[in-house]
NUMIPA-984313 format. One record per atom (N, C-alpha, C, CB): x, y, z. Coordinates in steps of 0.05 Angstrom, whole numbers, plus 5000, padded with zeros to 4 digits. Glycine has a CB too. Example, Ala and Ser with C-alpha at 12.3 -4.5 7.8 and 13.67 -1.06 7.14 Angstrom:
2
526448865156/524649105156/526449345156/522649115181/525749555142/527349795143/525850015157/528249885114/
END
This chain:
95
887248512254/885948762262/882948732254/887249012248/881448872281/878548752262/877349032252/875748552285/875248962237/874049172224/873949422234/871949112219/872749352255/873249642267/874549832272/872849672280/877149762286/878949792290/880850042253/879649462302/879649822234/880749902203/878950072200/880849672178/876350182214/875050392202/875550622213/872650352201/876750632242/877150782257/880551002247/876850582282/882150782241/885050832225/883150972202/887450502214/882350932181/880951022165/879251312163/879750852164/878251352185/877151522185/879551752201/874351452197/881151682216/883351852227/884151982198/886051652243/885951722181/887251812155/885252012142/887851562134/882851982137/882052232124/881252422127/880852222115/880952432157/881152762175/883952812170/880552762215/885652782173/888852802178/888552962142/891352392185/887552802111/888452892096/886653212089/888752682078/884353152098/882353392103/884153632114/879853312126/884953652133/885653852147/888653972135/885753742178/890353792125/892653862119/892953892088/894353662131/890653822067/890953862046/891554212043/888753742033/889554332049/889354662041/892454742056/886054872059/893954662068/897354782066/898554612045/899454742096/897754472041/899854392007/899454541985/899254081992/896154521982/894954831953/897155031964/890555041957/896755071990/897655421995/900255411984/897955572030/901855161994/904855141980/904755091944/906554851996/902155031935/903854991911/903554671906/907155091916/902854511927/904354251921/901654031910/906254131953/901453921893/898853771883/899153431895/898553781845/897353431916/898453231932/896353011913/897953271971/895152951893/894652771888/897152571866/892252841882/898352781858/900952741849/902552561864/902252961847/902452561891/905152531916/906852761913/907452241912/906053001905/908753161898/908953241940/908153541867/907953171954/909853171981/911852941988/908053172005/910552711977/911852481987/914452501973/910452221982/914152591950/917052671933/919252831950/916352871905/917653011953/920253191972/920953062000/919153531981/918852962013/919052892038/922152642039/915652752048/921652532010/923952232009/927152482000/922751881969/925952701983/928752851974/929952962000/928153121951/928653012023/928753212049/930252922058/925253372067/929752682068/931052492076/933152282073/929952432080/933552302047/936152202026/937352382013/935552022004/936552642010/938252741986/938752691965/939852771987/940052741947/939252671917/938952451913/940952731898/937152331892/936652051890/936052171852/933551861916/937451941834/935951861812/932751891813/936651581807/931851921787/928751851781/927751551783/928251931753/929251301783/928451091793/929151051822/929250891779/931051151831/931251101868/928051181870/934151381893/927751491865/925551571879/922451451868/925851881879/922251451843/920551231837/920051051855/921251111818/921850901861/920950591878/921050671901/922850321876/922350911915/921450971937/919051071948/922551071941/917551301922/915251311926/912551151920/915151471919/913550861912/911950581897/910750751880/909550371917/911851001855/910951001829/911650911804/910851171826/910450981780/911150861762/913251041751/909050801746/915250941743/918451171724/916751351713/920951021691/915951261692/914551571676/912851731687/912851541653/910651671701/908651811715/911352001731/906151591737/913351931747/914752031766/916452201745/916151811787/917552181723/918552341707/916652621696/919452151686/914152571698/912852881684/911553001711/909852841652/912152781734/912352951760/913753151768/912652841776/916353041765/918853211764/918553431752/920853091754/917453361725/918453581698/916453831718/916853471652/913653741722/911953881734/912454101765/910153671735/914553921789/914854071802/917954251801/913953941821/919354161775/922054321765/921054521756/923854211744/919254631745/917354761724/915854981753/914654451703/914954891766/914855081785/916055161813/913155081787/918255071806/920655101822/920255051851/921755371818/919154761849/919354641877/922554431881/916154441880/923154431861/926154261859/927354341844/926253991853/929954201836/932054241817/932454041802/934354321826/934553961775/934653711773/936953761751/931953541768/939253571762/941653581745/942153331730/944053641762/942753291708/944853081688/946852871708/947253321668/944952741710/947452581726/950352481709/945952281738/952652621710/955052511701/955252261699/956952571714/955452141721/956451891737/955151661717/955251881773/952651721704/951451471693/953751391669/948051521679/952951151664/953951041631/951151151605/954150561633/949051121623/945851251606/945951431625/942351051604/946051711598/944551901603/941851931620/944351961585/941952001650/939551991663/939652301674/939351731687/937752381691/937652631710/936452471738/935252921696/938552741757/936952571781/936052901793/939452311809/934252831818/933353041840/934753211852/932352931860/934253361851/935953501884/934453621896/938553711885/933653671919/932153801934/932554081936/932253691953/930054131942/929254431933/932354631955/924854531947/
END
């Protein structure tokens, strides 16, 4: 792809995040977080562990853990004790 072409994609992507940021504030959602991309993967798999979705969202476990804590906390999700483990973990569930 040549340069141009990458500035042009570029400049799309940041009109696109321009315009659509102020409905995430309105929701609540702090997109520098990814707290959309979070839900967007919970809306398309359904529950997933805190490492499924980690690596789904290419974050780091912990960063993605006081994400969670952060959008459980204002009740953009839920999050249950997963039984099933041998280690005590919690996974997602969508809002």
């Amino acid at each position: 792809m040549d340069k141009k072409t990458k500035n042009v994609f570029f400049d799309i992507e940041m009109l696109r995040r321009r315009l659509i940021r102020p409905y995430f504030i309105e929701l609540g959602l702090t997109v520098g977080q990814g707290q959309p991309r979070i839900l967007k993967e919970l809306r398309e798999h359904g529950i997933m562990n805190q490492k499924e979705l980690a690596d789904a969202c290419l974050m780091d476990v912990t960063t993605m853990s006081r994400t969670l804590d952060r959008m459980e906390k204002d009740g953009l999700l839920k999050r249950e004790n997963n039984l099933l483990d041998t280690i005590p973990s919690k996974q997602a569930v969508d809002f």
